[in-house]
N, C-alpha and C positions, 0 to 999 in steps of 0.2 A: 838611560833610565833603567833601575833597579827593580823591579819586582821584590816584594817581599810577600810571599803567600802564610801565614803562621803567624803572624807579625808583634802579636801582642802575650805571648808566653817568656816561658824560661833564657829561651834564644832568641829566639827573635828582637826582643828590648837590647841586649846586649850589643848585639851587630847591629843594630839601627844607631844608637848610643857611637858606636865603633865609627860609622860608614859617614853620622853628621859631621863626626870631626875629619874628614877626610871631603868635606861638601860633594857627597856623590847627591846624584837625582835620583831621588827614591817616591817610590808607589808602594802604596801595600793593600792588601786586599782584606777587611777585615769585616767583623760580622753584625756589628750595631754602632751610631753612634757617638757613644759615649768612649769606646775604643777609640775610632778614627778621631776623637778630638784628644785623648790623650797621646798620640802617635803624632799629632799634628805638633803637639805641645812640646814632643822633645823635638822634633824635627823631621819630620815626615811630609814631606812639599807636597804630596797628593793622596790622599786617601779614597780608597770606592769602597763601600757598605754594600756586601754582598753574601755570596755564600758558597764556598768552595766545595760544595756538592752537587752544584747549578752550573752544566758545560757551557749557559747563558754568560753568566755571570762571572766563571772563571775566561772565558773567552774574550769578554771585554777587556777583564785586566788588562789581561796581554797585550792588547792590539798597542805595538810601538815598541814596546821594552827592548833593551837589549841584551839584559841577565834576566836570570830568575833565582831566587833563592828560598827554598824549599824546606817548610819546616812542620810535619804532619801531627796530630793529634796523637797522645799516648792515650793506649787502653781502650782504643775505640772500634771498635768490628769493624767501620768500613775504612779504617785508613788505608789501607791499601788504595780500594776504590779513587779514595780520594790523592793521592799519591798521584795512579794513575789519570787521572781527570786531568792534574797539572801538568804532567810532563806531556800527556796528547796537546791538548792547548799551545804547549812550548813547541812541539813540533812542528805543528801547522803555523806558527806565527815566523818559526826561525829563528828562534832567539840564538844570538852568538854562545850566550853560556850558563848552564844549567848547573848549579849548589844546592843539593839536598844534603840536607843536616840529618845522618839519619842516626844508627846507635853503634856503641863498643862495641862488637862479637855478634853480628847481624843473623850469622848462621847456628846461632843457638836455638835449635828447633824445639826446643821445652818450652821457652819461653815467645806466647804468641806476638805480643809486643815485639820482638825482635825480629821474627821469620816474615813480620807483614813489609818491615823496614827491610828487608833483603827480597822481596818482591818488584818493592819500588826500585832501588838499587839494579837489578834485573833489566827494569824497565827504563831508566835512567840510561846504563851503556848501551840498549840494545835502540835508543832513541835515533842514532847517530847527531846529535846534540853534540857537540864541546861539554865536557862535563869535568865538574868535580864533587868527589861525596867525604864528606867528612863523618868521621865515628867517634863521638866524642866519649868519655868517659863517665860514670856519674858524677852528678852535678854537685859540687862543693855547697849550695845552696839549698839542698833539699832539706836542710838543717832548719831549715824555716818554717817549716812544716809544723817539725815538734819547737819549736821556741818557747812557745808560751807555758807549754809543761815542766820544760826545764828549766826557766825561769820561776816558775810559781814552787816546783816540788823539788827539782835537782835531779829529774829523770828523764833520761834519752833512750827512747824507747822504740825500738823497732820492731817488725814481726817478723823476723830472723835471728841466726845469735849472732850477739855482739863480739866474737873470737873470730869471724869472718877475717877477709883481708879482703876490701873494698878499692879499684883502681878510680881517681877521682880527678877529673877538670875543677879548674875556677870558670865561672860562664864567663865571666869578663875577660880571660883570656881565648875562649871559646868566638867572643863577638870579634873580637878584636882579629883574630886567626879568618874568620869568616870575609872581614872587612877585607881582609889582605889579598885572598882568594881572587876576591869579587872583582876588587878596582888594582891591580896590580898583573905584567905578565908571568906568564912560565909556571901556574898553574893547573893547566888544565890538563886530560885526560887521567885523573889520577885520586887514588879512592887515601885517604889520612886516617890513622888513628890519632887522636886529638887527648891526650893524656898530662896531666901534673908531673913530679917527681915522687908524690908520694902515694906509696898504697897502706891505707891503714884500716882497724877494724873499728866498731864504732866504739869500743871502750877506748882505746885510743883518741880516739874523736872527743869522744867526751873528757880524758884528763887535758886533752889543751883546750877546750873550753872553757874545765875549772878554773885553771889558772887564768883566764881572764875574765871573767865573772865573782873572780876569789873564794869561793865554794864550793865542796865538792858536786861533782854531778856523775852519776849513775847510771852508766848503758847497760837496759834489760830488755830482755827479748818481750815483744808485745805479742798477745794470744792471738791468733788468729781468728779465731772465732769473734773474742770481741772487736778485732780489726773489721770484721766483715760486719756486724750490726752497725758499728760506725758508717762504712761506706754504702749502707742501705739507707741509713737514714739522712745522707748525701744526696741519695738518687744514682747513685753508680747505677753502671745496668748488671745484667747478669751476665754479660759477656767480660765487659772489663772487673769486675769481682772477680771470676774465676781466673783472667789470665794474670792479676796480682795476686792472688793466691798461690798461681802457677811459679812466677818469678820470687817470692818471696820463701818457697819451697825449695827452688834452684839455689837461692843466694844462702842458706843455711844448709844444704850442704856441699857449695864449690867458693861460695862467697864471687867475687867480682875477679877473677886472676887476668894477670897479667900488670902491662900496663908501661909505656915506655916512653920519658918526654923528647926524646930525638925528635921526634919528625916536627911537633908541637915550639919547641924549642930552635928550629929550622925557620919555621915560617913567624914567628915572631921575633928573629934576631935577638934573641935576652931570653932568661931562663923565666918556664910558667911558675907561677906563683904555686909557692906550697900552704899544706892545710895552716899550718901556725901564721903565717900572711893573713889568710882569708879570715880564719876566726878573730884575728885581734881588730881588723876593719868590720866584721860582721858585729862583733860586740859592740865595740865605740861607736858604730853609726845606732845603738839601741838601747844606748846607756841614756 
């Protein structure tokens, strides 16, 4: 039995998607509903409606599992907390083997998103757990975000500049990496950077989108400030406001560097998908 704690984001869908086609037994923990019935839907054999800030409630999960796989909240003050919630649980249960998904360059102390993710990480090896932590790169899909802009006006718009050099995963290679991890040996004790072949900036990004959209499309940097009215009138809190603020700062002036598909390209046997891949399946599946 799999744990999946996170189960209904970016990653999580992915590796679950990944883990059905592999018929693993998976559980996931998740937080209403209407979740665990879409989790049920792709194939998720167990679902608990709960609340992974509740030692009640994450403790249930556990009881039985024999992995866990870890996938925490971005932008949130207590992920840490909550981080640490799940690997105590995993402790005390003994789970054979512990998969936090956490971020590229965890030790980026500018950015608090990352430094809570190298907390858990911390807390991860010092568990004495079997562990593996993956670092994935940004997500080829974050593009979904601005979709509908650039479909309506032709503008892909960031609040950073678009001259950056951005290191970037497809998540479906991400899940799929996850899956292999999980249900597969001679993984374990051992931290991955989880990378594409390609690192590009987001004008980049945008001229191969043009070409499959057939018109041009325009990567401009978005104001920060009106980024920030935006994410108030979301309900962001003031903590995750200032730490995207913080990261969006970072990424105009170092952008995403690095970025290397060996290890990524290791555990999937075949090479990760590059951006020109993704965008021509992201468009077609939206045309």
């Amino acid at each position: 039995m799999i744990l999946i704690v996170g189960a209904s984001g970016a990653v999580g869908i992915p590796t679950i998607k990944a883990l059905v086609k592999r018929n693993a037994d998976l559980r996931a923990l998740t937080s209403n509903e209407k979740s665990a019935a879409n989790l049920r839907d792709i194939g998720v054999g167990e679902t608990q409606v709960g609340d992974f800030r509740s030692n009640d409630d994450v403790k249930r999960a556990m009881t039985g599992v024999d992995s866990v796989f870890l996938v925490t909240p971005r932008f949130t003050e207590d992920e840490a907390e909550i981080g640490l919630r799940v690997v105590a649980a995993a402790r005390e249960e003994g789970v054979g083997h512990f998969v936090f998904s956490s971020a590229f360059h965890p030790q980026m102390t500018k950015m608090n998103h990352h430094w809570t993710k190298l907390l858990i990480e911390e807390a991860v090896i010092e568990s004495g757990l079997d562990f593996t932590i993956l670092q994935p790169a940004m997500f080829m899909q974050n593009v979904a975000v601005e979709w509908p802009v650039i479909v309506e006006k032709g503008i892909y718009s960031r609040p950073y500049s678009p001259d950056r050099k951005m290191a970037l995963v497809d998540t479906a290679d991400l899940g799929e990496a996850g899956a292999i991890v999980l249900t597969e040996p001679g993984y374990k004790g051992a931290t991955f950077e989880l990378c594409g072949p390609d690192s590009l900036t987001q004008a980049e990004m945008a001229a191969i989108l043009s070409g499959f959209l057939g018109k041009p499309i325009q990567a401009v940097q978005r104001d920060l400030g009106e980024w920030e009215v935006w994410a108030r009138e979301r309900n962001w809190s003031a903590w995750g406001i200032d730490t995207y603020l913080k990261m969006a700062n970072h990424y105009d002036t170092h952008g995403y560097p690095g970025g290397n598909p060996l290890v990524l390209r290791t555990i999937l046997g075949r090479e990760p998908g590059n951006y020109r891949d993704f965008a021509q399946r992201f468009v077609t599946a939206r045309k």
